[in-house]
DSSP file (Angstrom, degrees, kcal/mol; ACC not computed):
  #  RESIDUE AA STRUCTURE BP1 BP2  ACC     N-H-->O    O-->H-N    N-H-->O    O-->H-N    TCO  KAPPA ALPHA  PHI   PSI    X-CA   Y-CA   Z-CA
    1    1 A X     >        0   0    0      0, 0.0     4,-2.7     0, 0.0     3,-0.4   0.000 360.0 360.0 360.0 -31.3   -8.2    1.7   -3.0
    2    2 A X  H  >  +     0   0    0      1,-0.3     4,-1.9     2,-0.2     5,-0.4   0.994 360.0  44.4 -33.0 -72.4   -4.7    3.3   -3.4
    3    3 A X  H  4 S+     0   0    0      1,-0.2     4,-0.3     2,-0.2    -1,-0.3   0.680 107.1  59.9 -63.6  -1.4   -2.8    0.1   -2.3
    4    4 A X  H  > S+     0   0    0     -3,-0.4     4,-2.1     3,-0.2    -1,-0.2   0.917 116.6  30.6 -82.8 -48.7   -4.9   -1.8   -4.3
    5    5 A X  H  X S+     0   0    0     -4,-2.7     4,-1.7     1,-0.3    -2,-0.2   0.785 117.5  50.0 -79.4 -26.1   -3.8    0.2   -7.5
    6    6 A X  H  X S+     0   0    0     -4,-1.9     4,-0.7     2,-0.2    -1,-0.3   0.495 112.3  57.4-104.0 -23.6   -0.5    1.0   -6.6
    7    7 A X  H >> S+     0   0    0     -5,-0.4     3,-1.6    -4,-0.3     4,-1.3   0.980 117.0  35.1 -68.7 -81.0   -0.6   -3.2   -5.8
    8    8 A X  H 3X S+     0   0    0     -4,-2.1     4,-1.0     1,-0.3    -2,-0.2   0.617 113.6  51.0 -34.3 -41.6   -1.6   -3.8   -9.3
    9    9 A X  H 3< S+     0   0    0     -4,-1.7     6,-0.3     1,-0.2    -1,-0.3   0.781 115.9  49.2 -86.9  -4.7    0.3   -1.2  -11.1
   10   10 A X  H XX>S+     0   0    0     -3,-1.6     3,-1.2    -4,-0.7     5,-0.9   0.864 113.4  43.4 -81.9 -46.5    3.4   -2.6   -9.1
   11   11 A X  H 3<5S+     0   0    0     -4,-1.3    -1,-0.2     1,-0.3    -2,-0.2   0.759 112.9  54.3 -86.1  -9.8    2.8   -6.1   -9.9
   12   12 A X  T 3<5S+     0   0    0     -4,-1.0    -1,-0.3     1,-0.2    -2,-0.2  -0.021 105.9  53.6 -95.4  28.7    2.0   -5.2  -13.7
   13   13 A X  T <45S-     0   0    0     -3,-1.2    -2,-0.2     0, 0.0    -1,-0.2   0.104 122.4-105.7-138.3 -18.5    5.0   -3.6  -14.1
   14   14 A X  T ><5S+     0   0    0     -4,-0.8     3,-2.8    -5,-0.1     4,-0.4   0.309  82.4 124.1 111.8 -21.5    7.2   -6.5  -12.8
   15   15 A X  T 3 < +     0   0    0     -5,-0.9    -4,-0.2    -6,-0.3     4,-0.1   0.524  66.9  47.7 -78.7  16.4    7.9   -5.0   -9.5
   16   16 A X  T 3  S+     0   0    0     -6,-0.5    -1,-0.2     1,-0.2    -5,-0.1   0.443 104.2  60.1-109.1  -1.0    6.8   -7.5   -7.1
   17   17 A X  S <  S+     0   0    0     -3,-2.8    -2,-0.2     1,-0.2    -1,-0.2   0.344 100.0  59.4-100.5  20.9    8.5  -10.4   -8.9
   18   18 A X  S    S+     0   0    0     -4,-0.4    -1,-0.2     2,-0.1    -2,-0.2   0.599  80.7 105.7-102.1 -17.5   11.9   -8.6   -8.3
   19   19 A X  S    S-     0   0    0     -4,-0.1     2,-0.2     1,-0.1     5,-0.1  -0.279  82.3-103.2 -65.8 152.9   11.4   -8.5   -4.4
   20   20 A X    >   -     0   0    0      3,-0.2     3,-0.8     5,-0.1     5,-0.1  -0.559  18.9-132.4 -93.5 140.5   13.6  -10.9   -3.0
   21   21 A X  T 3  S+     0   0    0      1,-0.3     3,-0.3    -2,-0.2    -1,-0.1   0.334  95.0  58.2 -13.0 -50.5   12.5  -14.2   -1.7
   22   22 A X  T 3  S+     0   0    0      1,-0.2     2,-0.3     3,-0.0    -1,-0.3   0.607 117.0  32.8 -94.2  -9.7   14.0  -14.5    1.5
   23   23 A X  S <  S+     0   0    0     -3,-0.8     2,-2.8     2,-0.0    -1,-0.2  -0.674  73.6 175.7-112.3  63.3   12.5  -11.6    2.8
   24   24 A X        +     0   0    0     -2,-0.3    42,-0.6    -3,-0.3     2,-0.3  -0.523  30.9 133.3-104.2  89.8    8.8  -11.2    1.1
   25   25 A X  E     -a   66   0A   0     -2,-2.8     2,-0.6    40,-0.2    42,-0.1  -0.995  43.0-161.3-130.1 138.4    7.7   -8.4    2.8
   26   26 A X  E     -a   67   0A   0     40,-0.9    42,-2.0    -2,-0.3     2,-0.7  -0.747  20.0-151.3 -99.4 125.8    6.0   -5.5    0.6
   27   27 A X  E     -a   68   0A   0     -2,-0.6     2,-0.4    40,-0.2    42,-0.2  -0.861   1.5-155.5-108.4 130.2    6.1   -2.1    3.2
   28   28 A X  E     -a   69   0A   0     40,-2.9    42,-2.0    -2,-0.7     2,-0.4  -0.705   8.0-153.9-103.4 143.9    3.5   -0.2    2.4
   29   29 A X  E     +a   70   0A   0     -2,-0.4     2,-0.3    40,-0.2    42,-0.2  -0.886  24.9 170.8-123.7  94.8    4.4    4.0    3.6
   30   30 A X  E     -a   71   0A   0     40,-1.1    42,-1.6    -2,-0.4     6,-0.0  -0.839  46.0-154.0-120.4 156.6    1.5    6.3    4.3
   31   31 A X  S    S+     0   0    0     -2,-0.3     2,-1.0    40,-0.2    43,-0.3   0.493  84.3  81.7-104.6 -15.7    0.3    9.5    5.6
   32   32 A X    >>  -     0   0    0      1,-0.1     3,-2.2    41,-0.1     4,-1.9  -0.659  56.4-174.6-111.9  95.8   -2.7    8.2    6.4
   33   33 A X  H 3> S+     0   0    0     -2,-1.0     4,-3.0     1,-0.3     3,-0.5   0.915  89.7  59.7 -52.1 -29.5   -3.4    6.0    9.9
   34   34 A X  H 3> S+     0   0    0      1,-0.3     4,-0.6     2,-0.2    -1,-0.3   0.759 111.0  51.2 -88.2  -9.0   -6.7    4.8    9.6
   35   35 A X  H <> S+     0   0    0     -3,-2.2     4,-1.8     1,-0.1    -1,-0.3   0.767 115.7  38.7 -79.4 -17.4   -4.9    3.2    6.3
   36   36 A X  H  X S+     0   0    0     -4,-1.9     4,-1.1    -3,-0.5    33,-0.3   0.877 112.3  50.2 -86.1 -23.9   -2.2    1.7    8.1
   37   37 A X  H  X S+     0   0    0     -4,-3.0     4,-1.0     2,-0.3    -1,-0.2   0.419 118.1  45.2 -92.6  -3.3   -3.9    0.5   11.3
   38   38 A X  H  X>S+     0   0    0     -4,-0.6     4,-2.3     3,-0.2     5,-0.6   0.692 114.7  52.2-115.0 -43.7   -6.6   -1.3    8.7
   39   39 A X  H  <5S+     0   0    0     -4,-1.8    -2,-0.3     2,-0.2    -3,-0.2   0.830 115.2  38.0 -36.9 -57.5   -3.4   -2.4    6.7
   40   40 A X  H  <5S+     0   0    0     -4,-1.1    -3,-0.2     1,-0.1    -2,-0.2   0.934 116.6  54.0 -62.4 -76.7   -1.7   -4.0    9.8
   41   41 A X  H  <5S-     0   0    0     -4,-1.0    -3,-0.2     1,-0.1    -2,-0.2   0.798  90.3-142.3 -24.9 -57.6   -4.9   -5.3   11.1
   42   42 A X  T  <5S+     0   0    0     -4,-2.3     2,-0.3     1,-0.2    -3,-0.1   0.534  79.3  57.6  99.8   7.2   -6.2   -7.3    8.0
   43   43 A X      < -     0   0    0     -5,-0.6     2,-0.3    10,-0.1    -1,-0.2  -0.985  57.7-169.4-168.1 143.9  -10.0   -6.0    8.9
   44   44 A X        -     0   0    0      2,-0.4     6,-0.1    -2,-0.3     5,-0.1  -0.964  42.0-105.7-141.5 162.9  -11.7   -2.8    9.3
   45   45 A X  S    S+     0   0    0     -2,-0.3     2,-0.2     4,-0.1     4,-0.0   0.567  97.9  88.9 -79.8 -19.4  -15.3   -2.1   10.7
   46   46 A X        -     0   0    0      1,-0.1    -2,-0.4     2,-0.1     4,-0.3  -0.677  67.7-152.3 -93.6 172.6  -16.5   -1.4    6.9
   47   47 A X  S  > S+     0   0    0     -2,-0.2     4,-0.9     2,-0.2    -1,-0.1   0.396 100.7  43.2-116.9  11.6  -17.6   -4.1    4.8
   48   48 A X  H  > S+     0   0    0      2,-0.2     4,-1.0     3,-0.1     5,-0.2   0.492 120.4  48.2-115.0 -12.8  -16.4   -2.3    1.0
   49   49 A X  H  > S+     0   0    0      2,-0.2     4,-0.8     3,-0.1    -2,-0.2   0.862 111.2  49.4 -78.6 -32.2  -13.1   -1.4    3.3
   50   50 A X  H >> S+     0   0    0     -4,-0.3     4,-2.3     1,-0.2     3,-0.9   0.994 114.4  45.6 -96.6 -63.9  -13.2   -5.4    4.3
   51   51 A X  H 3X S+     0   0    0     -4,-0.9     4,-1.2     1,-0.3    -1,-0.2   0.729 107.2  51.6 -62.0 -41.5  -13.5   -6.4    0.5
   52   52 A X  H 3X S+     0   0    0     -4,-1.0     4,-1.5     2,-0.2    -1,-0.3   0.725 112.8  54.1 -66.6 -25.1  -10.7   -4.1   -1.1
   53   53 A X  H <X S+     0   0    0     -3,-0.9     4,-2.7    -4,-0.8     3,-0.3   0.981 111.6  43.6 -76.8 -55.0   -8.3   -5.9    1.9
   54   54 A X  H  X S+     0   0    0     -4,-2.3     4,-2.1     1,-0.2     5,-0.2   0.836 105.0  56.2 -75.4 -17.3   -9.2   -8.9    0.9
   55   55 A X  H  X S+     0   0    0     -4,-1.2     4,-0.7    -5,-0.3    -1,-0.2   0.904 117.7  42.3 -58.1 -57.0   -8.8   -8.2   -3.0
   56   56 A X  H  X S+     0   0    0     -4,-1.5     4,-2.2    -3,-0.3     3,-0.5   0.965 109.6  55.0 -80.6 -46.3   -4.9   -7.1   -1.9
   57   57 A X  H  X S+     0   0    0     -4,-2.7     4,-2.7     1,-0.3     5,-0.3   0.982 110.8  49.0 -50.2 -60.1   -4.3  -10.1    0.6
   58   58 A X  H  X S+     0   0    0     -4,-2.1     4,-0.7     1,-0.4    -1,-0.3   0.644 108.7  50.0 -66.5 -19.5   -5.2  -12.4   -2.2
   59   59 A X  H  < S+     0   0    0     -4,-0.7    -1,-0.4    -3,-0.5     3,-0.3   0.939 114.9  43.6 -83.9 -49.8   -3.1  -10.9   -4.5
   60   60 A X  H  X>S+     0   0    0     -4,-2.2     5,-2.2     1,-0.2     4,-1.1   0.686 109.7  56.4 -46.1 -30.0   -0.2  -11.0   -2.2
   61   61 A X  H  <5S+     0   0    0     -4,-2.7     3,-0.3     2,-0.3    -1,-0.2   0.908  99.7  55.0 -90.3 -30.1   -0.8  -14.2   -1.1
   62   62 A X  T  <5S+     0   0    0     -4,-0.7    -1,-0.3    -5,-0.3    -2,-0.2   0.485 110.6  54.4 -71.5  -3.5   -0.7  -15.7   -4.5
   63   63 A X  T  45S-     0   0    0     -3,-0.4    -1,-0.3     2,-0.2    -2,-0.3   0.518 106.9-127.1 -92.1 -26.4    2.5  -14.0   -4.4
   64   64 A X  T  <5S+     0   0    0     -4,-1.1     2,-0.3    -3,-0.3    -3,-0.2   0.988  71.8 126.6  76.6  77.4    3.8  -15.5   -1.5
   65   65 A X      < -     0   0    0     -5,-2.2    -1,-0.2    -8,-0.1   -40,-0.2  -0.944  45.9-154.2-152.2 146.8    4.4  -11.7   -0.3
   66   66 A X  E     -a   25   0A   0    -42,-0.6   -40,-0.9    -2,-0.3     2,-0.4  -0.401  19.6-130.7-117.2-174.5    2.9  -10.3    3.3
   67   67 A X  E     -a   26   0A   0     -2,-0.2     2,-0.3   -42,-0.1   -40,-0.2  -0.981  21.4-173.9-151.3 137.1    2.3   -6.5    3.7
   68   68 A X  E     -a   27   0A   0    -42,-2.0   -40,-2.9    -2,-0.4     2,-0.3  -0.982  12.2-147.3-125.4 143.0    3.3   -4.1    6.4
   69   69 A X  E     -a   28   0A   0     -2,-0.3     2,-0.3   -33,-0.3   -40,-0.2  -0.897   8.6-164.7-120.1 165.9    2.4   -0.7    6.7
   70   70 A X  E     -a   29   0A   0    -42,-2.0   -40,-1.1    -2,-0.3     2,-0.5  -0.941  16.9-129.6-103.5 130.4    4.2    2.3    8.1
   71   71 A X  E     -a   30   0A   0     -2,-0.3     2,-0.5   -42,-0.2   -40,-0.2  -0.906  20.8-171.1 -90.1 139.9    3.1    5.7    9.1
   72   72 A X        -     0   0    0    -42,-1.6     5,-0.1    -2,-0.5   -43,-0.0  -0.823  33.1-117.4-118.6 125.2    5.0    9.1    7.8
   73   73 A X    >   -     0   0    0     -2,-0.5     3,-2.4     1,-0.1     4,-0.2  -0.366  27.6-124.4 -56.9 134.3    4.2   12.1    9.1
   74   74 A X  T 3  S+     0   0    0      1,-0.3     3,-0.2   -43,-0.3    -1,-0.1   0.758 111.1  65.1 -85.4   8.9    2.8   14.0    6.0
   75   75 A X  T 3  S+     0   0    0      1,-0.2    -1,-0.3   -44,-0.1    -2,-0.1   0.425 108.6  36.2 -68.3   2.9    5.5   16.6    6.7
   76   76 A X  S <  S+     0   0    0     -3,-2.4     2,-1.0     0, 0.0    -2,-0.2   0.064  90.4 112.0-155.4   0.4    8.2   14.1    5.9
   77   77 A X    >   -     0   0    0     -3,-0.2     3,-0.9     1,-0.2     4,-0.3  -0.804  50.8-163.8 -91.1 116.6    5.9   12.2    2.8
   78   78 A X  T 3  S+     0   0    0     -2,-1.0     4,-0.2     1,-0.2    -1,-0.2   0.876  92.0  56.4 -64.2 -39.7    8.1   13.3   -0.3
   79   79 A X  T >> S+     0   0    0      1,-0.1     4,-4.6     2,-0.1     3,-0.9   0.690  81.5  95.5 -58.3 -40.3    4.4   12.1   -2.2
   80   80 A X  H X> S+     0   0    0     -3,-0.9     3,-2.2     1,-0.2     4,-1.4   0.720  84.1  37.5 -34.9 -95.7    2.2   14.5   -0.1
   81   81 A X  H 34>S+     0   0    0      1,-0.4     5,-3.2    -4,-0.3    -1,-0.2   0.597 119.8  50.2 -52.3 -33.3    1.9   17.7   -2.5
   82   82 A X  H X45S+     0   0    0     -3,-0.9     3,-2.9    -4,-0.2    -1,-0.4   0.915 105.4  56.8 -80.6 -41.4    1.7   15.4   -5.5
   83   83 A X  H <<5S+     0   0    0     -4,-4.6    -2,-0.2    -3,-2.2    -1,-0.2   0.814 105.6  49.1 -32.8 -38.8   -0.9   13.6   -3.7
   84   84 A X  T 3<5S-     0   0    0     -4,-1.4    -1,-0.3    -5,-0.5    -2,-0.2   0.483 129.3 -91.3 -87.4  -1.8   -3.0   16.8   -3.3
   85   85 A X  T < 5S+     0   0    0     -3,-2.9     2,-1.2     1,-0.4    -3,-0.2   0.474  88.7 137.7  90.0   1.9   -2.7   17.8   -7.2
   86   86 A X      < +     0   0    0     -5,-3.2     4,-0.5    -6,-0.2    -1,-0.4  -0.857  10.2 148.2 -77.4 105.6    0.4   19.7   -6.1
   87   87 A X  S  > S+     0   0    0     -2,-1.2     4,-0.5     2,-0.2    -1,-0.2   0.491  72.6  47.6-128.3 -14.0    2.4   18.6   -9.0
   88   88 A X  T  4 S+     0   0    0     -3,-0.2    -2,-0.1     2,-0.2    -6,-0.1   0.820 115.8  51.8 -82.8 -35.6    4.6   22.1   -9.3
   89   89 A X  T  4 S+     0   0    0      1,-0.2    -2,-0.2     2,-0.2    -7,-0.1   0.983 111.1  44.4 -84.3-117.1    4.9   21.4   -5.4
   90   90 A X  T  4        0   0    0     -4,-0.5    -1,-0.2     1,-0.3    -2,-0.2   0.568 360.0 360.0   8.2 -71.9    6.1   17.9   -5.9
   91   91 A X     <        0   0    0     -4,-0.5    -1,-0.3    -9,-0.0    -2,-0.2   0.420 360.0 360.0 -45.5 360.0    8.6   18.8   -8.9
């Protein structure tokens, strides 16, 4: 559900019609595998995991945009601490 919001608030904010054409690929950076390897995949063994994927392909695709994900060690995710409610930690 993250990337799904973080999809949305990206594309309601304008930032997915600035990505450039010749290259529309979105890279998605997470701490989290079982999000990336379900990201990468296109399909995961749940069926409310299978329905939020397709909710983000379809947004993407109507964008003409593809999605790759990465994984970052959360030792090296600048996002981690804020992630956790660490928000002094973050700062």
């Amino acid at each position: 559900l993250a990337v799904e919001v973080g999809l949305l608030m990206a594309a309601s904010h304008g930032l997915l019609d600035a990505l450039p054409r010749h290259h529309p690929k979105l890279l998605i950076r997470s701490d989290n595998m079982g999000v990336v390897q379900v990201l990468n995949s296109g399909r995961s063994r749940s069926g409310r995991t299978n329905a939020v994927l397709r909710r983000i392909y379809l947004a993407l695709a109507q964008r003409r945009l593809h999605v790759a994900a990465v994984h970052v060690p959360s030792r090296l995710n600048v996002a981690d601490a804020l992630s956790r409610g660490d928000v002094t930690g973050f700062l």
